[in-house]
C-alpha positions as CSV (number, residue, x, y, z in Angstrom):
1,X,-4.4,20.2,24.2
2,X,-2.0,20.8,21.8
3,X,-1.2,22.5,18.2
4,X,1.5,23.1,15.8
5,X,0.9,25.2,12.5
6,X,3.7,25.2,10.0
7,X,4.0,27.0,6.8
8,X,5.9,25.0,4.0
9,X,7.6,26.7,1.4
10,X,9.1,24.6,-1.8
11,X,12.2,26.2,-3.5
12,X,12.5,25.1,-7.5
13,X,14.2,22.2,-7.9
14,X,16.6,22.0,-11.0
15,X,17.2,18.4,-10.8
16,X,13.0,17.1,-11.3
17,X,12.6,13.3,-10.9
18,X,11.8,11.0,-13.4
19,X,7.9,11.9,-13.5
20,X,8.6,14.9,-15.3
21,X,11.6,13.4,-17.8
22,X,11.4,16.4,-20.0
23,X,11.5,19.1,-17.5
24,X,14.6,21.5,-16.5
25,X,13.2,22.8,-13.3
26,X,10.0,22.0,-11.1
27,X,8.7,23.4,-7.7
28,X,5.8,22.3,-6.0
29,X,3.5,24.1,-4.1
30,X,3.8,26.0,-0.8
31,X,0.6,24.9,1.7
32,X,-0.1,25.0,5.2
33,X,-0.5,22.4,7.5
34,X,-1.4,21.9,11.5
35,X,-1.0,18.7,14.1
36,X,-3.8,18.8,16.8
37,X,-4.1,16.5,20.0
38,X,-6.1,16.2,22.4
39,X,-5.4,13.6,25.9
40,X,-6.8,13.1,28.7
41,X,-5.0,11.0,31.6
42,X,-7.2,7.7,32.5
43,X,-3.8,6.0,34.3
44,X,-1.1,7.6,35.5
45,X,1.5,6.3,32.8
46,X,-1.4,6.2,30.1
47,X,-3.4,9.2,28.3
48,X,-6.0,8.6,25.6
49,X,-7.3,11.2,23.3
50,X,-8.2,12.9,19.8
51,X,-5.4,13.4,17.6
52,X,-5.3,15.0,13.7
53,X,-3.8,17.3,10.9
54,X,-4.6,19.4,8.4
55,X,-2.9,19.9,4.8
56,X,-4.0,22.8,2.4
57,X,-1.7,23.1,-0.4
58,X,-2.7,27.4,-2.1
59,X,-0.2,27.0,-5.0
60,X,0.0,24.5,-7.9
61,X,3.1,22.7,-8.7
62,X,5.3,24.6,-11.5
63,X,6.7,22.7,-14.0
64,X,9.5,24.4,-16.4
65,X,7.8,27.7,-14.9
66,X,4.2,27.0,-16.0
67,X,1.5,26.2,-13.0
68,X,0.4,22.6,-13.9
69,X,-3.7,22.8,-13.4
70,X,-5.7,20.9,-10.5
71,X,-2.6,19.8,-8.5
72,X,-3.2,21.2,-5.1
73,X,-3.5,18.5,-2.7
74,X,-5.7,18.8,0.5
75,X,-6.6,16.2,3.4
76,X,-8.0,16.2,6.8
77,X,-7.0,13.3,8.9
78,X,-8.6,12.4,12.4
79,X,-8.7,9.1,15.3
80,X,-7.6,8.5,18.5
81,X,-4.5,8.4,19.9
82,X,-2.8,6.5,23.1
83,X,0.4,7.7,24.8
84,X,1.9,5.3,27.4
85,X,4.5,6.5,29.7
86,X,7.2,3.5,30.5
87,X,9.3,5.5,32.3
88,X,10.9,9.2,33.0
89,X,13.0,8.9,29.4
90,X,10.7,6.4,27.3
91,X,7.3,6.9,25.9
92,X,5.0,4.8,23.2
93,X,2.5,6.8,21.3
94,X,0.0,5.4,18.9
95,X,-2.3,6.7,16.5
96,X,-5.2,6.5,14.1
97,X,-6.1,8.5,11.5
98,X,-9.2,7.9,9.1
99,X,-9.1,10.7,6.9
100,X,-11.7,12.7,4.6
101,X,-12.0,15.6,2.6
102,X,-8.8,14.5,0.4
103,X,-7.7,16.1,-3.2
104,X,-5.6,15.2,-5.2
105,X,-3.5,12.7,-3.3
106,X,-4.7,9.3,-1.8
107,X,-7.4,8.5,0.9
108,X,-7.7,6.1,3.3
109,X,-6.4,5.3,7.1
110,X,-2.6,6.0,8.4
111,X,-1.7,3.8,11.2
112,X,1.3,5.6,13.6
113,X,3.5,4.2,16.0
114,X,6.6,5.9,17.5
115,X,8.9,5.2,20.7
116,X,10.8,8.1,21.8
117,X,13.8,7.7,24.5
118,X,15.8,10.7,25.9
119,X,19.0,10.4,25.9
């Protein structure tokens, strides 16, 4: 099992994209979010498990200075995962995430796949 928990903090930004084409200055909202997962080894180069993540944004995007009403975005996102082993210095992971409990940002499923090689 593992678990990362990260704090994010948004500084303003003075230079707003073209969403808000009016605006001097926006800064969007500072939230926490946390990565779980979960394996368990069913080969010796392959582990299977339950992988997810967390988002809770607890401060509304600022626009110009003024908090912009119902813009906190939240989501909970869990599936299975696979991580296959080739060898000591390369490693496929692959993940699923059907996720729930969203506001104000999209729902639906988030398919992940990632090789990593050391160097």
């Amino acid at each position: 099992m593992s678990t990362r928990i990260h704090y994010l903090y948004n500084f303003k930004n003075n230079d707003p994209n073209r969403a808000f084409p009016s605006a001097d200055d926006t800064q969007a909202g500072q939230a926490v979010h946390a990565n779980f997962a979960t394996s368990y080894g069913v080969l010796p180069s392959l582990r299977l498990g339950i992988n997810g993540y967390y988002l809770k944004q607890f401060t509304d995007l600022e626009v110009d200075g003024n908090s912009i009403n119902d813009t906190r975005e939240q989501v909970f996102g869990i599936g299975p995962g696979l991580l296959w082993t080739i060898s000591k210095d390369a490693f496929l992971f692959f993940n699923v995430y059907f996720e729930t409990l969203a506001e104000n940002r999209p729902e639906g499923e988030r398919y992940n796949l990632r090789f990593v090689y050391h160097f």
